[in-house]
C-alpha positions in Angstrom: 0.0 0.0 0.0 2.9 2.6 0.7 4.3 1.8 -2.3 1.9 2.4 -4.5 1.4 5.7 -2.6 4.9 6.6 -3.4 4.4 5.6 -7.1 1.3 7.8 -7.4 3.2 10.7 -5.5 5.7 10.7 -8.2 4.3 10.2 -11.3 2.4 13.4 -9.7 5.1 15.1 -9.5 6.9 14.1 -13.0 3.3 15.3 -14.4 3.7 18.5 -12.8 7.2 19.5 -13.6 6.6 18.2 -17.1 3.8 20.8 -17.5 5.6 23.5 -15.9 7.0 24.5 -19.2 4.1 24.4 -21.1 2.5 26.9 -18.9 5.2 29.7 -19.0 5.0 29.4 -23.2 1.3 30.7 -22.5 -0.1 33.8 -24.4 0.7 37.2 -22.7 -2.2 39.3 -22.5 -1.3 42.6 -23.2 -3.4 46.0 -23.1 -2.4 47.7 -25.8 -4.7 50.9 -26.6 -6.9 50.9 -29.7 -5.7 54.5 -30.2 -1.9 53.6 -30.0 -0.8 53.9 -34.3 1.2 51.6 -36.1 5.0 52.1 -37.2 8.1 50.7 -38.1 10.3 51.6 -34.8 14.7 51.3 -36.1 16.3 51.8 -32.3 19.3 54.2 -33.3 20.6 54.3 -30.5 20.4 54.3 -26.7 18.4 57.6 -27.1 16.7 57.7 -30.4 15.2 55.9 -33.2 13.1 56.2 -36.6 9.3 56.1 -36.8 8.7 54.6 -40.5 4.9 54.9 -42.1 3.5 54.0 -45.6 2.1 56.6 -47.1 -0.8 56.8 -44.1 -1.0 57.0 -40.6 -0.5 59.5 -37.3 2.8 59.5 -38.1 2.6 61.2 -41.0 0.4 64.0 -39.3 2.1 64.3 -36.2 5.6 64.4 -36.5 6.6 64.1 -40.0 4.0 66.6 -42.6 2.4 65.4 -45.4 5.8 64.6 -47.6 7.9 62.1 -45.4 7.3 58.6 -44.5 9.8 58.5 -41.8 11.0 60.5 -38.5 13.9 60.4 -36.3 11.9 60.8 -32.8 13.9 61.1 -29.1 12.8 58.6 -26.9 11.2 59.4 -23.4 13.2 59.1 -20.6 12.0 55.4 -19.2 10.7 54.2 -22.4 9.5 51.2 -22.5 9.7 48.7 -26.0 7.9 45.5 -24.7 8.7 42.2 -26.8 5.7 40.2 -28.3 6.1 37.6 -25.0 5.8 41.0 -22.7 9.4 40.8 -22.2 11.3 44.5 -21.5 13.5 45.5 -24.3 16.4 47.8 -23.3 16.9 50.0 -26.1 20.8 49.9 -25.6 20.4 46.0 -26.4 18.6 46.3 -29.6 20.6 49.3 -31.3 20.2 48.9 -35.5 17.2 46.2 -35.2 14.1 47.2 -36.5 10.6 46.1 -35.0 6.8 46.4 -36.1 5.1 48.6 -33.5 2.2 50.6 -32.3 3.2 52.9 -30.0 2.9 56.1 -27.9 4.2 59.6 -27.4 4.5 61.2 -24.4 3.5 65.2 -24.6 6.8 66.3 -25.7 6.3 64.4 -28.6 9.0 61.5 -27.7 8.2 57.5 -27.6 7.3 56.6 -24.2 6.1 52.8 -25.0 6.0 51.0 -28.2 4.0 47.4 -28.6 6.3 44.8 -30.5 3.2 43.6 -32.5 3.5 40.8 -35.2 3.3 40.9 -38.8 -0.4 40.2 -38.6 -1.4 42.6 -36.1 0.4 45.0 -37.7 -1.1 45.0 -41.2 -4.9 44.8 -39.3 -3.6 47.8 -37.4 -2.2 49.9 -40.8 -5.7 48.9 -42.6 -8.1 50.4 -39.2 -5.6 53.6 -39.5 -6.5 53.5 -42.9 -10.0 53.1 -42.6 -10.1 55.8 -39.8 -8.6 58.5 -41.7 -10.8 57.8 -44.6 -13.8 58.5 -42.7 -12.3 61.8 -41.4 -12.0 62.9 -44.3 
């Protein structure tokens, strides 16, 4: 009888620690505002970076006028450039790579947080700034 106790108890446990893995791969939730525009985000260094557009988007509009696609922008000090996993960038660490991102700006017009969305979200997020500035128009 103790035995088989024992053998339960650990084919519990190897079941347990087998599915410990599985559960940190799990989707992060992330809140990432409906408002919050799409870019492409090329960290330029420690301190600044490039906002990229198409031909639409806030982007545009905000920081760049009606002729450019692209801005260099200053980033805000504690920016944050969270990983599709929910993982902290440092921007020091990921000087000269270039992400797919939706993002914010604080009010002196410098990136505070910036989404690393995937390929997917990001076209669904370019059409819906699309769409949107249609309908202002």
């Amino acid at each position: 009888m103790r035995t088989r106790r024992q053998v339960l108890a650990l084919a519990f446990a190897a079941v347990a620690a087998a599915s410990a893995p599985l559960l940190s791969h799990a989707q992060v939730l992330r809140n990432i505002p409906a408002t919050a525009p799409a870019a492409q985000l090329t960290v330029n260094s420690a301190n600044t970076g490039t906002l990229s557009t198409g031909s639409t988007g806030i982007v545009r509009i905000l920081l760049l006028g009606f002729g450019s696609s692209s801005a260099d922008i200053r980033f805000a000090p504690g920016v944050r450039i969270l990983s599709l996993d929910g993982r902290l960038l440092p921007p020091g660490s990921v000087v000269g790579q270039t992400f797919k991102v939706r993002y914010q700006l604080d009010l002196y017009q410098q990136l505070l947080t910036a989404w690393v969305v995937s390929d997917d979200d990001y076209k669904a997020a370019v059409a819906a700034q699309s769409q949107a500035q249609a309908q202002s128009q």
